[in-house]
C-alpha positions as CSV (number, residue, x, y, z in Angstrom):
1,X,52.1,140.9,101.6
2,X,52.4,140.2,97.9
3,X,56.1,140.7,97.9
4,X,56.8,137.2,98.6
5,X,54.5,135.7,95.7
6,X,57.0,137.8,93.1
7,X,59.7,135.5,93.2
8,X,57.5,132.0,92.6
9,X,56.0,134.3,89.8
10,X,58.6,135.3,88.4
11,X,60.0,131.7,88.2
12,X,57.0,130.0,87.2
13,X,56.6,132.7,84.2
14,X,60.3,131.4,83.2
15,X,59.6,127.8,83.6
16,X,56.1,128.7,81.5
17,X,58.6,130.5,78.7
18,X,61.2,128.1,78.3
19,X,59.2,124.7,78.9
20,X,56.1,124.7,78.3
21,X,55.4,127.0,75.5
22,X,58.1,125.5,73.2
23,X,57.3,121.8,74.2
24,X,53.4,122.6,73.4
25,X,54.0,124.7,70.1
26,X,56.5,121.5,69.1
27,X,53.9,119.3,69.7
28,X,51.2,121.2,67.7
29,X,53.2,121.5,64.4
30,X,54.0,117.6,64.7
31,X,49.7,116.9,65.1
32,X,49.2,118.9,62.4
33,X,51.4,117.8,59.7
34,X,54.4,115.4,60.2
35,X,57.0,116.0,58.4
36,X,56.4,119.3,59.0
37,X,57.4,122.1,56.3
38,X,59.7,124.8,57.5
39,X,57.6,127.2,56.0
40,X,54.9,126.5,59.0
41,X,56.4,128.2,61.9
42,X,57.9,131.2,60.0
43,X,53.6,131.7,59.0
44,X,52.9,131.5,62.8
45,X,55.7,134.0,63.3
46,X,54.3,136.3,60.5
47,X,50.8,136.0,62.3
48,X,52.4,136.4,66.0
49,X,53.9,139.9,64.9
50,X,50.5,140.9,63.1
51,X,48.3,140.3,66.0
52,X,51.3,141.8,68.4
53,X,51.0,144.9,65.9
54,X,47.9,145.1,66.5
55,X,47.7,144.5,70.4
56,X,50.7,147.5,71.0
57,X,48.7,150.1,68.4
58,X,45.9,149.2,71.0
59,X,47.5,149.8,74.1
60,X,49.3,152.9,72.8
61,X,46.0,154.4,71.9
62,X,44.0,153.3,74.8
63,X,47.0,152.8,77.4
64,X,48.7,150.2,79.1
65,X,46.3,147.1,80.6
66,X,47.0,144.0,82.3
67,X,45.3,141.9,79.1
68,X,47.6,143.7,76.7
69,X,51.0,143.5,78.3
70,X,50.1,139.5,78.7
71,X,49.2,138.8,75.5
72,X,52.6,140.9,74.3
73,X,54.2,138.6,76.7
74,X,52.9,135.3,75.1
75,X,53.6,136.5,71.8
76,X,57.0,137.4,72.5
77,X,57.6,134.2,74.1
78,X,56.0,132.6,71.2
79,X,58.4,134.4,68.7
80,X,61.6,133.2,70.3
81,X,60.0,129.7,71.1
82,X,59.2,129.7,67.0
83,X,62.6,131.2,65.7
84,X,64.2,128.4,68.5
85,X,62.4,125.8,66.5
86,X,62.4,126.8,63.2
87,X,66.0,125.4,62.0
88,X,65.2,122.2,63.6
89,X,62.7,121.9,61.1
90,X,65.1,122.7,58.5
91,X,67.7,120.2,59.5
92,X,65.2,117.6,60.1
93,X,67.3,114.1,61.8
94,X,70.9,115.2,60.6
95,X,71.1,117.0,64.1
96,X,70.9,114.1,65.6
97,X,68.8,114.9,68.5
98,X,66.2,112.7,70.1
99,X,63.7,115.0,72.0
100,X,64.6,118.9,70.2
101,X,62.2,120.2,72.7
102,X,65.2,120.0,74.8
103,X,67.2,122.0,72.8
104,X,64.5,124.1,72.2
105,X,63.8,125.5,75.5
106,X,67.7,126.0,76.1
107,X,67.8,128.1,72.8
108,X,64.2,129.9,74.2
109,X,66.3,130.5,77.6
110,X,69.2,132.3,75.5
111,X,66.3,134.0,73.7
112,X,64.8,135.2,76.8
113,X,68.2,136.6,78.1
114,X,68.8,138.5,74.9
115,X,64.9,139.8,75.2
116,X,65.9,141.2,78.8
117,X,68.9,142.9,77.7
118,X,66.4,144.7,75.0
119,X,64.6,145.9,77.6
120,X,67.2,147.2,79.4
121,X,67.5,150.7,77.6
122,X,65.7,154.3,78.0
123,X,61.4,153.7,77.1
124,X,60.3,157.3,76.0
125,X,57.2,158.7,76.7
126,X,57.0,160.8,73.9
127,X,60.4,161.2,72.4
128,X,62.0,158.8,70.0
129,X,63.3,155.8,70.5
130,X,67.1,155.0,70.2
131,X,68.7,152.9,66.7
132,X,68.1,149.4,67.3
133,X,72.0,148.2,66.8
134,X,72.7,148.7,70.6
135,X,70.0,146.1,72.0
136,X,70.2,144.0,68.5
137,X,73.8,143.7,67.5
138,X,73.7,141.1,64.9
139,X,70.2,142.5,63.5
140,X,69.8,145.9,64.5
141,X,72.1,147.6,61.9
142,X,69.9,146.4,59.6
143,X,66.6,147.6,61.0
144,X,68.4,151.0,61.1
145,X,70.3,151.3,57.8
146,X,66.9,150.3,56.4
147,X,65.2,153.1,58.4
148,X,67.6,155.5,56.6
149,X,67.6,154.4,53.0
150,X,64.1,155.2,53.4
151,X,63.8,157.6,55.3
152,X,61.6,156.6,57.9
153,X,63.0,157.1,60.8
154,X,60.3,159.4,62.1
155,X,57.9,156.7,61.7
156,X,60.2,153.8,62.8
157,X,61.6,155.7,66.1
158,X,58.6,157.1,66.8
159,X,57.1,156.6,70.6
160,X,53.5,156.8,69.5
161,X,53.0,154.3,67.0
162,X,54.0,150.4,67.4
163,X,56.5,150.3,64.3
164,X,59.4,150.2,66.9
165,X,58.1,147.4,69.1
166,X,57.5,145.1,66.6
167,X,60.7,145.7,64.5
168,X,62.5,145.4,67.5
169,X,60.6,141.7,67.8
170,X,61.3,140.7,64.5
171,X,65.0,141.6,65.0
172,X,64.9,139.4,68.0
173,X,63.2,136.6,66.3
174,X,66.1,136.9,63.6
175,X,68.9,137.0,66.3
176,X,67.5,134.2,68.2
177,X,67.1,132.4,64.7
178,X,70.8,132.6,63.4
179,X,72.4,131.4,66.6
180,X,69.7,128.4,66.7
181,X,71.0,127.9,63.1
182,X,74.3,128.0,64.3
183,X,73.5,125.8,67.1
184,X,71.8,123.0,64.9
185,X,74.6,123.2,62.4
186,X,77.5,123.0,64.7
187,X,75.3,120.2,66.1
188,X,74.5,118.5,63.0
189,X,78.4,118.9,62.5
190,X,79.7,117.2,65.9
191,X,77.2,114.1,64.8
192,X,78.7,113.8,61.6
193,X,82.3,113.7,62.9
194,X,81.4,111.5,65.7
195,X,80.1,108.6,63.3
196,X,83.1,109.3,61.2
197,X,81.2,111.3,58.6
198,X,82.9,113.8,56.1
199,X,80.7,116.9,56.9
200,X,79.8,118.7,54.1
């Protein structure tokens, strides 16, 4: 009976993700301060993996609920809307683009796509988790060399604490941040050669 309401669901959650989220946290920095400062979104995104810190440690003590694996969802979403986002801030006008909330949910799409993919590995029960360079190519060497000039990788891999989640979101949120960077350059780029600007 509710096999049918799945795929609406599932579509609407995407539309929600890619949409509506970035288009409402766009124009939230611009009502609260215009210009805004670059350093505004990468606070939210340092609050964001706090409170999602603090939602997984919850749900790993206390299990699994429907609450807890939304609000994970939402702050995910939030993450890759925010690191989307972010350079636009940076590069201000030179990009050359009207509406960025546009370009902002496209980049939030590719986001989500590379946010699936990190999902698609083994989830232990109790063992530990695998390195992080598999699902986070340009990132997760990073995450893991750090692990092990450390020497934290029992803490890091571990399945019972949520060190692994939330590193593997803040290696998402730097992934999805350099190829928005790239994006916005390559853009900013293009503009430049268009009006028959030297790019520098």
């Amino acid at each position: 009976m509710y096999e049918n309401l799945i795929p609406p669901i599932i579509i609407l959650s995407v539309l929600i993700s890619i949409v509506i989220i970035p288009a409402l946290l766009y124009a939230g920095f611009r009502k609260i301060a215009d210009p805004v400062l670059p350093w505004h979104p990468l606070l939210l995104a340092v609050i964001a993996l706090l409170v999602m810190g603090g939602v997984l440690g919850f749900m790993i003590k206390n299990g699994t609920s429907l609450i807890g694996t939304v609000a994970y969802y939402v702050l995910m979403i939030t993450l890759i809307a925010l690191a989307a986002m972010t350079p636009y801030f940076w590069f201000g006008k030179r990009t050359g683009i009207d509406r960025p909330w546009l370009i902002v949910s496209l980049l939030s799409f590719v986001g989500l796509v590379l946010w699936f993919l990190t999902t698609m590995g083994e989830s232990p029960a109790e063992g530990p988790f695998s390195p992080f360079f598999p699902a986070l190519p340009l990132t997760g060497w990073l995450l893991d060399g750090l692990a092990a000039i450390l020497h934290i990788g029992n803490i890091v891999y571990s399945a019972t604490l949520p060190v692994y989640p939330v590193l593997m979101a803040v290696g998402l949120y730097l992934e999805v941040l350099i190829i928005a960077t790239l994006v916005y350059v390559l853009l900013g780029w293009l503009i430049a050669v268009d009006k028959g600007i030297n790019p520098k």
